[in-house]
N, C-alpha and C positions, 0 to 999 in steps of 0.2 A: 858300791857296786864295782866289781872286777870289770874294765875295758872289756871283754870276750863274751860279756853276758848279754844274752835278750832280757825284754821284760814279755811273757805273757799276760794278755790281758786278761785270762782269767785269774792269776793271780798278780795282783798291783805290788810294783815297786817303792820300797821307801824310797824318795826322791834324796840324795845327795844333793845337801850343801853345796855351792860350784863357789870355786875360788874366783875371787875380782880381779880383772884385770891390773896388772901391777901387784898383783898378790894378797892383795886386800880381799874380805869377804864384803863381796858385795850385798847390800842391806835388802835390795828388789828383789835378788836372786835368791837369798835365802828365805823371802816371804814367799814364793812359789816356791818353795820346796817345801813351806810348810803344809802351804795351800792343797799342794797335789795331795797330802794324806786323805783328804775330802773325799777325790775322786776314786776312790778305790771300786763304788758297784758301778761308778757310771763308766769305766772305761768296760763293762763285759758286755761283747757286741753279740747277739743272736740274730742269725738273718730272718729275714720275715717269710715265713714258710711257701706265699707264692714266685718267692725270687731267691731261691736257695744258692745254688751255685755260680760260680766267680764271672761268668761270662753274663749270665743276665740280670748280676748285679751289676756288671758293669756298664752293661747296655740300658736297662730300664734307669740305673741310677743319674745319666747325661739324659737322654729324653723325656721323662715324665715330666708333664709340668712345675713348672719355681712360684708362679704368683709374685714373681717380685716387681715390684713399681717400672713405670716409665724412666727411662734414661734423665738427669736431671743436676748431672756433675759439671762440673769445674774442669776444665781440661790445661794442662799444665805440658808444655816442651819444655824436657831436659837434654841439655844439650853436652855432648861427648866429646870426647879426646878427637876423635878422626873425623867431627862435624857433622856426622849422626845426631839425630835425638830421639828420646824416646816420650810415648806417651802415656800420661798420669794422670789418672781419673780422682776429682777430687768429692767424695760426697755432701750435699751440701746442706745443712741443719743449723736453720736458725735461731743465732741465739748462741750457740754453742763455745764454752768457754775455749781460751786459749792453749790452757794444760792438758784440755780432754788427754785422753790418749788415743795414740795411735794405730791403725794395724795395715798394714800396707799386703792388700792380699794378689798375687802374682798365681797366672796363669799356665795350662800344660802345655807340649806339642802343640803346632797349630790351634790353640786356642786365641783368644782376648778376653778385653774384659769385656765382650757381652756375651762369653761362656757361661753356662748357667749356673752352674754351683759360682761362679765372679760376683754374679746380677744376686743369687739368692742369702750369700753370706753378706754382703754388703746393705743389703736390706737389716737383715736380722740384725748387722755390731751396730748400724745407726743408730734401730730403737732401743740400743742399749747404752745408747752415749759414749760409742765409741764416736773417730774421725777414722773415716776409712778413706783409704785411696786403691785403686787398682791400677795393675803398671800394666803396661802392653811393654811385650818385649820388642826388640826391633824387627821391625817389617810388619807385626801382627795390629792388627785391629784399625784403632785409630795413626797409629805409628807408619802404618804401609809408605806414607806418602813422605814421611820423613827421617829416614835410615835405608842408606842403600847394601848394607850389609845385614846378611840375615842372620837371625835369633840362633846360638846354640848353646851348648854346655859351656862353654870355659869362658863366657865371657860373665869373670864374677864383677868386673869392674863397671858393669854396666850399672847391676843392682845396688855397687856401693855408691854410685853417682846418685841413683834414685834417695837414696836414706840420706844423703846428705843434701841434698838438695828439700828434701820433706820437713829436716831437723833447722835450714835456714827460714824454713819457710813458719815454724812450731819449736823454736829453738827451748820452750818448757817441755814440751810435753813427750812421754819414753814411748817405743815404737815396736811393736812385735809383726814379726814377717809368719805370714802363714803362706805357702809356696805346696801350690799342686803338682808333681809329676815333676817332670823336669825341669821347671823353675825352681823345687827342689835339690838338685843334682844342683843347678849353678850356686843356690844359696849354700851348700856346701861348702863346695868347692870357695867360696867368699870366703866362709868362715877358717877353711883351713888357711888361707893365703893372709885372710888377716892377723890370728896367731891372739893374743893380749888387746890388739890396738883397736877401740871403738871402734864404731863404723855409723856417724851421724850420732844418733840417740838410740838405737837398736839394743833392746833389752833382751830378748828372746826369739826363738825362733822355731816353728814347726814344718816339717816335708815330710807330704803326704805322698805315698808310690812312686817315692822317687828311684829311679836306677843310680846305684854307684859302680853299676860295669857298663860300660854304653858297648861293647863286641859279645856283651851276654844276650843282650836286649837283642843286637842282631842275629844273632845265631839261632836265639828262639823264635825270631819272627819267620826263621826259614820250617819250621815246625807247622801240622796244620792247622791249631791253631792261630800258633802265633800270625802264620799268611793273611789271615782273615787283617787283622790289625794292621798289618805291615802294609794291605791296597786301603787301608783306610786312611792311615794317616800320609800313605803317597798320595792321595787324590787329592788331600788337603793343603799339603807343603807344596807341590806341583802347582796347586793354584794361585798361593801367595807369592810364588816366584816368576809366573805368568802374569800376574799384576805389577810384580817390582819392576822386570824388563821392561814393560811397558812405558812405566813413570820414570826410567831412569834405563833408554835405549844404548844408553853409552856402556853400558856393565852388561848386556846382552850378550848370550853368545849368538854366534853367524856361522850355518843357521841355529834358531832353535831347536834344540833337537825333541823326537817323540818323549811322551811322558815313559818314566822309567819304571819296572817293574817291582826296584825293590829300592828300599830305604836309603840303602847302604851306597845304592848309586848316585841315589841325591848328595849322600853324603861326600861320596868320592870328585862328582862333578862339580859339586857348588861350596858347602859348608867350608872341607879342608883349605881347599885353594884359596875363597876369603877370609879363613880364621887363620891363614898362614905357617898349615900344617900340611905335612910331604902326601900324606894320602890318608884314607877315612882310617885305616888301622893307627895310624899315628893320632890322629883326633881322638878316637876310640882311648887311647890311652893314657894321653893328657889330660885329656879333659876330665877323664872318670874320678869322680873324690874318693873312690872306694882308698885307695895307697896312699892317702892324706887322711884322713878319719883319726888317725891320733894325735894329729897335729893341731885339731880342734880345740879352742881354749873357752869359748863363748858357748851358751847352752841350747843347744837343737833336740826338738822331740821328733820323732820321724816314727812316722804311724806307718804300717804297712801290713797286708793280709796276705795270709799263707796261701789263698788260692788266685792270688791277682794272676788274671791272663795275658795283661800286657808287660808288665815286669816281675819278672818271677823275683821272688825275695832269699834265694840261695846264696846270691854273692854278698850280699849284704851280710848273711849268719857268718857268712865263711872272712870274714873281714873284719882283723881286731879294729878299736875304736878306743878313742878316750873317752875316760868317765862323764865329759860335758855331751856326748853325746846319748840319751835314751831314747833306746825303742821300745814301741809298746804294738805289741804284735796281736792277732787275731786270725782264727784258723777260720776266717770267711771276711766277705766284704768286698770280692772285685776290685776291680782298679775306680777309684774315688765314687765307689758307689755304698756301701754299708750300710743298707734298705732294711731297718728291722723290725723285729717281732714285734706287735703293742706290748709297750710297755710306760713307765710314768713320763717319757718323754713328751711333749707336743703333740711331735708327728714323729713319723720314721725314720726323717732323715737324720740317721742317729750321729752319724760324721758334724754334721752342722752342731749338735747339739755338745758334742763333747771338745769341740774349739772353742767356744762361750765357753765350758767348766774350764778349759786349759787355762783360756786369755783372763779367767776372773780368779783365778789363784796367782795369776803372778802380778794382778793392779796392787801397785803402793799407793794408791790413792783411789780410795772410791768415789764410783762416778753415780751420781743420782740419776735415777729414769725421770724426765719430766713426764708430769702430768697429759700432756700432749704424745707420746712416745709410750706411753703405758701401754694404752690401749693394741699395740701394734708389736708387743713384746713376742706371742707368740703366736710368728708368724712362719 
């Protein structure tokens, strides 16, 4: 596949072979590419006829109920270059061999891990024998209380601390990152900066609606649409940063000032100045993986729909890419919602269902369901 090309999901991609690091064909990478030929019906998304269009899939797809278990993880501080750390949810299943494999699933904007598609995939990779962890990025979730710098795009070193810290902790077992939204955008942005060079045990990696232009993302949210989205996720970030002054008065500004109207100003007031960039247009431009996309050496699937309301998917088309990176595209599905039509799936959550095909084409090692975990398969 020529770098320039989409993949549509109504028609599936032969999967390229991806060269190994150091030049070598990697043995895992080429068994998911063989795997992916499998999924050719099940990448075709049809929305479910009461949730057609991109906004109330993207809405009904975060609030409709998950069913998934009580909280019950493992909580793991990892600890950062500037004395930050971050927080890592560990799931936890008895019994479970040491090689399981891994899937380190990470969070969007203002999210954690007790966002619901965090809580509902996490459920479902257990009874499938994977080992999941969810990371909170910093400031979010269980993290708030220890990281005084908050969560944005460039910081990929955050996420290579996490993988490496997962792979001291599982030094068998291989690791695939599935990354919502803009924990997307940093897992990028990782992979280009990484270049050849591992990162822990990380085999693969998926980003779903993610932005590779973060001044695109702004500019639409001044749209009225995009407005909608833009007070939503101020209300959210405004809140995490009213919690962080709190716990950490000394990084406070004086006075606080009123909550801000748009994004861009959190960005300008807080992000830049702590990511140690001149103003949010300079962040905006750094940080975006879109102008690194071919520096990509390690293999990303990055799933994304032609009607998402929160990140429109133009910069992306319009941005060549190396061959380790494919997209598989869908002209419906919202932003991490893709609520579809009955079909031989479970249930509708067709997104959930087609990360299970992703992450079971590229296992070099299969994992048995226990007897115990059967019953909870489809869930």
């Amino acid at each position: 596949m020529r770098a320039h090309e989409e993949v549509d999901s109504s028609n599936f991609w032969p999967f390229d072979l991806v060269k190994c690091r150091f030049g070598r064909q990697n043995e895992s990478f080429a068994a998911f590419g063989l795997g992916m030929s499998k999924l050719n019906k099940q990448w075709k998304f049809k929305p479910h006829p009461m949730v057609r269009g991109g906004n109330a899939q993207s809405v009904v797809g975060i609030y409709w109920p998950t069913g998934a278990p009580p909280y019950a993880a493992k909580k793991h501080l990892v600890p950062l270059a500037d004395g930050d750390q971050l927080a890592l949810h560990e799931e936890q299943v008895p019994g479970q061999a040491e090689d399981a494999p891994i899937v380190l699933l990470i969070h969007g904007l203002a999210g954690c891990y007790k966002s619901s598609y965090m809580c509902r995939m996490a459920h479902r990779l257990t009874a499938r024998g994977y080992r999941v962890f969810r990371l909170d990025m910093r400031g979010c979730g269980a993290g708030e209380s220890v990281a005084r710098m908050p969560a944005h795009c460039g910081l990929a070193d955050d996420f290579a601390s996490a993988l490496h810290h997962i792979a001291e902790l599982y030094p068998d077992a291989e690791t695939s990152i599935v990354a919502f939204s803009m924990s997307g955008t940093v897992t990028l942005n990782m992979l280009a900066e990484a270049g050849d060079m591992r990162i822990g045990n990380l085999e693969r990696s998926m980003a779903i609606n993610s932005p590779v232009d973060l001044a695109h993302v702004e500019n639409h949210f001044r749209t009225f649409w995009g407005s909608k989205y833009n007070r939503f996720f101020v209300k959210l970030i405004w809140g995490q940063l009213l919690r962080r002054w709190e716990m950490f008065p000394d990084i406070a500004p004086d006075p606080i000032p009123e909550r801000p109207r748009r994004l861009r100003d959190i960005d300008e007031m807080v992000i830049a100045p702590a990511g140690g960039y001149a103003d949010a247009e300079d962040y905006y431009a750094k940080a975006s993986p879109g102008p690194k996309l071919m520096s990509i050496k390690q293999p990303i699937t990055v799933v994304f729909s032609d009607d998402d309301p929160v990140v429109p998917i133009e910069p992306l088309l319009d941005t060549p890419r190396s061959s380790s990176v494919e997209l598989i595209r869908t002209k419906h599905g919202g932003h991490l919602g893709f609520l579809a039509a009955p079909n031989e799936d479970p249930d509708f959550r067709w997104l959930d269902w087609r990360i299970i095909d992703w992450l079971e084409a590229g296992r070099t090692k299969p994992q048995a369901v226990t007897q115990g975990e059967q019953s909870k398969v489809h869930v």
